[in-house]
PQR file with spaces between the fields and no chain letter, atoms N, CA, C, O and H, PARSE charges and radii, in Angstrom:
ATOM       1  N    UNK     1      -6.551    3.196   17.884 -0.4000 1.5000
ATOM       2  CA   UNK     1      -7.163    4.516   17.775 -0.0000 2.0000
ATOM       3  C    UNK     1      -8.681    4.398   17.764  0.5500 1.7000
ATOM       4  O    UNK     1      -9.292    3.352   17.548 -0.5500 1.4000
ATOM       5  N    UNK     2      -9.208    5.557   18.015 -0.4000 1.5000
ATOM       6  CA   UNK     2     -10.959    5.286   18.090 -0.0000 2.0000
ATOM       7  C    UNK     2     -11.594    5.238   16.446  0.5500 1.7000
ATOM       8  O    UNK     2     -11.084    5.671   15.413 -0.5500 1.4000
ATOM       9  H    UNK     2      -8.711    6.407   18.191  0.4000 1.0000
ATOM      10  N    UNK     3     -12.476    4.763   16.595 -0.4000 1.5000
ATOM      11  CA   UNK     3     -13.068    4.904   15.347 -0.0000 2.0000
ATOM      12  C    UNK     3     -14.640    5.973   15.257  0.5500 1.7000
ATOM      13  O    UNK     3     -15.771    5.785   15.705 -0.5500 1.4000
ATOM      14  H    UNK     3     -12.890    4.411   17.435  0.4000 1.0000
ATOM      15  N    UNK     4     -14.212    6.766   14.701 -0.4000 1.5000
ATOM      16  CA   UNK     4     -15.847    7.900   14.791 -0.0000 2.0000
ATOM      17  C    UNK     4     -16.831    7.172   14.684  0.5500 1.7000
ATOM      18  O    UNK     4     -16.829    6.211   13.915 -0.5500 1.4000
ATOM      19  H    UNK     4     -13.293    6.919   14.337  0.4000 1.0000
ATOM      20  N    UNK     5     -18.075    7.560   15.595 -0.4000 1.5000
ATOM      21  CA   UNK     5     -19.186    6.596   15.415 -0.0000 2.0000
ATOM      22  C    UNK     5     -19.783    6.524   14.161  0.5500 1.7000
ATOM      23  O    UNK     5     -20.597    5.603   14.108 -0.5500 1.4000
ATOM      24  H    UNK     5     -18.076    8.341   16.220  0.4000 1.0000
ATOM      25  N    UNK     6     -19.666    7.211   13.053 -0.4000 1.5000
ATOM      26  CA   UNK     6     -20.284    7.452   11.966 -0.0000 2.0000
ATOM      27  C    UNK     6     -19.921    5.922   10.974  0.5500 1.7000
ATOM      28  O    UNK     6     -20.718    5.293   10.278 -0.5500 1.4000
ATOM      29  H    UNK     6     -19.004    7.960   13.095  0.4000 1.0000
ATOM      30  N    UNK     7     -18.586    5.665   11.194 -0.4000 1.5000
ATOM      31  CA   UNK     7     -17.863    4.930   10.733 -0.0000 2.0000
ATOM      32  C    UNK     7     -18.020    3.761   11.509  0.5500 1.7000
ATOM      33  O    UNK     7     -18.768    3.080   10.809 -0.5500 1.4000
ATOM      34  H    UNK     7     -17.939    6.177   11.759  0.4000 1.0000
ATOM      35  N    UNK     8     -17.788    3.162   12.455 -0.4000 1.5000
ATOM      36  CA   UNK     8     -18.569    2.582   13.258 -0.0000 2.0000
ATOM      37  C    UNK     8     -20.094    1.964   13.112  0.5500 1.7000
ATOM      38  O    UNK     8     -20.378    0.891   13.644 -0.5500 1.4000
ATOM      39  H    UNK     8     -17.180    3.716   13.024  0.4000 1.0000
ATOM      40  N    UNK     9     -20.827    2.550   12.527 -0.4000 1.5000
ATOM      41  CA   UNK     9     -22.153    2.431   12.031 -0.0000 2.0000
ATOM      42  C    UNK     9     -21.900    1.748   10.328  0.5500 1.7000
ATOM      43  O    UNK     9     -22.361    0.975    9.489 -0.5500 1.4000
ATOM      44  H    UNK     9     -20.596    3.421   12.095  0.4000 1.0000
ATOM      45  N    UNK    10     -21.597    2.016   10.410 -0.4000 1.5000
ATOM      46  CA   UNK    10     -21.002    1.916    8.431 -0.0000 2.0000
ATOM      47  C    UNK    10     -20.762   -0.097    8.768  0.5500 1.7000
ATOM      48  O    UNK    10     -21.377   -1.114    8.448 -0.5500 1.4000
ATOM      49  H    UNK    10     -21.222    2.645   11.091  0.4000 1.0000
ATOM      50  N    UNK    11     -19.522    0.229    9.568 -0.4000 1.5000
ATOM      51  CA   UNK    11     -18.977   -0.948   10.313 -0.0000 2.0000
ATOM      52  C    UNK    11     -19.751   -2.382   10.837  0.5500 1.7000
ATOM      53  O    UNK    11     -19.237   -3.487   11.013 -0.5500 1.4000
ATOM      54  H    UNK    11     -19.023    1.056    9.828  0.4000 1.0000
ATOM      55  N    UNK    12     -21.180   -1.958   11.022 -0.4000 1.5000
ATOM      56  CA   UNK    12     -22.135   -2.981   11.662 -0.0000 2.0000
ATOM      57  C    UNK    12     -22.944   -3.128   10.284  0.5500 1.7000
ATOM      58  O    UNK    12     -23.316   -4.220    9.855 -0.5500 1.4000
ATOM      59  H    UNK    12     -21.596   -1.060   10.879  0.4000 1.0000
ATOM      60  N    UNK    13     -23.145   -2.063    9.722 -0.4000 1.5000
ATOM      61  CA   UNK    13     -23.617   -2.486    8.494 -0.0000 2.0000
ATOM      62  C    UNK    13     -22.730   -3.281    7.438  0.5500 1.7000
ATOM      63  O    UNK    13     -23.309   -3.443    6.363 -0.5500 1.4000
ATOM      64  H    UNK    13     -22.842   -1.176   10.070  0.4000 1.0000
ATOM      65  N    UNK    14     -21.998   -3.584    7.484 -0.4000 1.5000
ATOM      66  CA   UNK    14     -21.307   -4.427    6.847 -0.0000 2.0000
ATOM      67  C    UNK    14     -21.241   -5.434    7.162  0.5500 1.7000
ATOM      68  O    UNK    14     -21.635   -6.329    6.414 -0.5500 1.4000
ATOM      69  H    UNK    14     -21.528   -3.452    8.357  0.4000 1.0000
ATOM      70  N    UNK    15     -20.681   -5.724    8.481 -0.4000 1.5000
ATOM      71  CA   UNK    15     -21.003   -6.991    9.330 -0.0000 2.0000
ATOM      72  C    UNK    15     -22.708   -8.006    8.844  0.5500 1.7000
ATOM      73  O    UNK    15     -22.866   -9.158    8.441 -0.5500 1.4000
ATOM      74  H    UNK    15     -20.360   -4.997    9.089  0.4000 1.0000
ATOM      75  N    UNK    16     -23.806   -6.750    9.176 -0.4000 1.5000
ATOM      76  CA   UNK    16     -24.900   -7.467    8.677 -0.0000 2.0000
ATOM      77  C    UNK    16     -24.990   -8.120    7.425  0.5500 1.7000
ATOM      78  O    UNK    16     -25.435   -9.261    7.303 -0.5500 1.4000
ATOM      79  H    UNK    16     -23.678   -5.814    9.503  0.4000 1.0000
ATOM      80  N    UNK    17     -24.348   -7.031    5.969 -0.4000 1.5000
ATOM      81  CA   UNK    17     -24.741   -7.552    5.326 -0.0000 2.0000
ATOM      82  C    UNK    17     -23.565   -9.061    4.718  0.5500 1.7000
ATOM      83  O    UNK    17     -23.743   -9.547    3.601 -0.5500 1.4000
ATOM      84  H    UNK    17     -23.987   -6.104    6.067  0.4000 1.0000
ATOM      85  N    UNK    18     -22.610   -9.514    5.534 -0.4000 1.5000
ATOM      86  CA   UNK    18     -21.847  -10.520    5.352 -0.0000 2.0000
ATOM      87  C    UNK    18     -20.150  -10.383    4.710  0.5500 1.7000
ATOM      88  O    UNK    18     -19.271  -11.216    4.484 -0.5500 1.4000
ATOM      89  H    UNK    18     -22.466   -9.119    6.441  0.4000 1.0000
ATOM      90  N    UNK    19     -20.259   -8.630    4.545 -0.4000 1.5000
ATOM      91  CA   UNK    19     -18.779   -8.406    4.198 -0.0000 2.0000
ATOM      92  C    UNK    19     -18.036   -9.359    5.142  0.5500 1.7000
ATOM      93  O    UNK    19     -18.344   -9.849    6.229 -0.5500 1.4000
ATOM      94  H    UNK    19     -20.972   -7.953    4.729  0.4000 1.0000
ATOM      95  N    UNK    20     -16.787   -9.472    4.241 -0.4000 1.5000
ATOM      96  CA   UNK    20     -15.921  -10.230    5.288 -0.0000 2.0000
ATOM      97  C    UNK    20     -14.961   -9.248    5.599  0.5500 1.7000
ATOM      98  O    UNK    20     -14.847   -8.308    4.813 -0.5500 1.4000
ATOM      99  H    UNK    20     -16.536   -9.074    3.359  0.4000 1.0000
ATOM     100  N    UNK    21     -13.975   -9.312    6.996 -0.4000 1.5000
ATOM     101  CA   UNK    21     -13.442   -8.159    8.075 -0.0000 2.0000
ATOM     102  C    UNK    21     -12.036   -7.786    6.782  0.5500 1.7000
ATOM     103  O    UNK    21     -11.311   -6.806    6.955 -0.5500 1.4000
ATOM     104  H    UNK    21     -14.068  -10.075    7.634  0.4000 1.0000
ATOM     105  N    UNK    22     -11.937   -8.287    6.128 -0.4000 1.5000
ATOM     106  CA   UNK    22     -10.809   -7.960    5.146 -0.0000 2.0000
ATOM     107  C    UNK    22     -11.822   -6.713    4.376  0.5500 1.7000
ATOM     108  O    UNK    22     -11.624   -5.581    4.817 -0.5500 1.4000
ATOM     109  H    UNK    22     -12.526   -9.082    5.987  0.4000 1.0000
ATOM     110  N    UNK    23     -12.488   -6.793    3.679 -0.4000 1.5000
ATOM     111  CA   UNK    23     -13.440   -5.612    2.904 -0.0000 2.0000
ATOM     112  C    UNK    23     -13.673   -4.841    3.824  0.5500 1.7000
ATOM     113  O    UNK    23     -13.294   -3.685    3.635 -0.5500 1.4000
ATOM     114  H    UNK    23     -12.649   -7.712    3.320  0.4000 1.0000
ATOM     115  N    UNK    24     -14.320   -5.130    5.064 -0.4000 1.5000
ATOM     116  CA   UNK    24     -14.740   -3.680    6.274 -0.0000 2.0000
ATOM     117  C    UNK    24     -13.238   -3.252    5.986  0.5500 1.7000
ATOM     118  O    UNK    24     -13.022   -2.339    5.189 -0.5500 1.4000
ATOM     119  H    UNK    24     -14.627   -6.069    5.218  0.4000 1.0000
ATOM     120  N    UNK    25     -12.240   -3.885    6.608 -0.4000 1.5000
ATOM     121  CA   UNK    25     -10.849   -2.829    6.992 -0.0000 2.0000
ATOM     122  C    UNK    25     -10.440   -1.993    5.327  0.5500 1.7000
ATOM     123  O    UNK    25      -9.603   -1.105    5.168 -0.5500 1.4000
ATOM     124  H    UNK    25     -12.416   -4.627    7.255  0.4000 1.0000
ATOM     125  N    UNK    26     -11.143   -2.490    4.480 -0.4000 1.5000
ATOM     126  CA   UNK    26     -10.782   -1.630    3.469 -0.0000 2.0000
ATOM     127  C    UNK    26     -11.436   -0.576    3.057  0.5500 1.7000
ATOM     128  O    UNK    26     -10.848    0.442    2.693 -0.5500 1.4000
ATOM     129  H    UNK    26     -11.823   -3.212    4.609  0.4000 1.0000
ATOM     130  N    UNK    27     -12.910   -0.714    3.068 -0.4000 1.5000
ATOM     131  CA   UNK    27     -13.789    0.387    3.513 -0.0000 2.0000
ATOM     132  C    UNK    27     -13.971    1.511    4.385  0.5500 1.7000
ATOM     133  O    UNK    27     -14.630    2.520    4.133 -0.5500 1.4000
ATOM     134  H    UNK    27     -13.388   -1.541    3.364  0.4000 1.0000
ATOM     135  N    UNK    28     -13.276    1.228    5.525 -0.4000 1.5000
ATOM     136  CA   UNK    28     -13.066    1.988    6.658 -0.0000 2.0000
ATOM     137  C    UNK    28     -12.133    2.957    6.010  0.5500 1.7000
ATOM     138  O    UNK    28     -12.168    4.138    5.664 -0.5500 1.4000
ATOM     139  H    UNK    28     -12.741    0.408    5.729  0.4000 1.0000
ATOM     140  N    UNK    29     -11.182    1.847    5.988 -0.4000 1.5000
ATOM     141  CA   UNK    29      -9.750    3.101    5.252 -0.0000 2.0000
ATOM     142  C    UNK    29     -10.009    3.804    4.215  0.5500 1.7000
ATOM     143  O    UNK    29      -9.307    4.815    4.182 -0.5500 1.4000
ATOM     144  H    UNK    29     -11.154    0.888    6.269  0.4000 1.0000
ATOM     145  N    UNK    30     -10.972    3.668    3.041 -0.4000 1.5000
ATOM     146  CA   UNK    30     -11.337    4.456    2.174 -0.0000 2.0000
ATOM     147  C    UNK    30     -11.768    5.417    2.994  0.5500 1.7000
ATOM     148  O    UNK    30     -11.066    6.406    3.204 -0.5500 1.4000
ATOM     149  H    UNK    30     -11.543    2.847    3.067  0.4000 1.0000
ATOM     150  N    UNK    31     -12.793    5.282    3.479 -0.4000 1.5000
ATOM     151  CA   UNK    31     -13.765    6.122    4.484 -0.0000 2.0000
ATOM     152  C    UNK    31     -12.746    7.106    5.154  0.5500 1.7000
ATOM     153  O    UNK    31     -12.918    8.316    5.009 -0.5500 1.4000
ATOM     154  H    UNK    31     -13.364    4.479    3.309  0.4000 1.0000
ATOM     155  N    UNK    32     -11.912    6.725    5.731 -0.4000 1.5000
ATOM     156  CA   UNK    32     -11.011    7.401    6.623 -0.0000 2.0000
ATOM     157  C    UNK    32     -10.098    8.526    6.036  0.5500 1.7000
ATOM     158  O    UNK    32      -9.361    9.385    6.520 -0.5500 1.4000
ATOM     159  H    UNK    32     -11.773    5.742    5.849  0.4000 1.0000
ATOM     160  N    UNK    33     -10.450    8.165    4.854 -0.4000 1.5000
ATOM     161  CA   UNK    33      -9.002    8.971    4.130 -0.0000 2.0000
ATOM     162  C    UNK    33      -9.626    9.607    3.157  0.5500 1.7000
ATOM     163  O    UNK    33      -8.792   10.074    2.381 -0.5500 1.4000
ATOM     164  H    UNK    33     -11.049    7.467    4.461  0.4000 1.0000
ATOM     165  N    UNK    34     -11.212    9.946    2.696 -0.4000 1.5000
ATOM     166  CA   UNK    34     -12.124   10.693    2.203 -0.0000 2.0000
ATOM     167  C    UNK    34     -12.100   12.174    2.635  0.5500 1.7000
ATOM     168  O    UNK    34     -12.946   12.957    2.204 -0.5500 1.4000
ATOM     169  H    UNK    34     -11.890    9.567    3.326  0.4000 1.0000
């Protein structure tokens, strides 16, 4: 499924700051379901 760019953005910022892809996918889903 797509991901809204808003979230997406959120997404690179995490990446930068060294989250690992287990915390993004949990963040997202918080995010998603806000």
């Amino acid at each position: 499924r797509e991901i809204p760019a808003h979230l997406a953005h959120i997404a690179e910022g995490i990446q930068d700051s060294g989250t690992t892809r287990q915390e993004a996918r949990t963040l997202l889903a918080h995010h998603a379901t806000a």
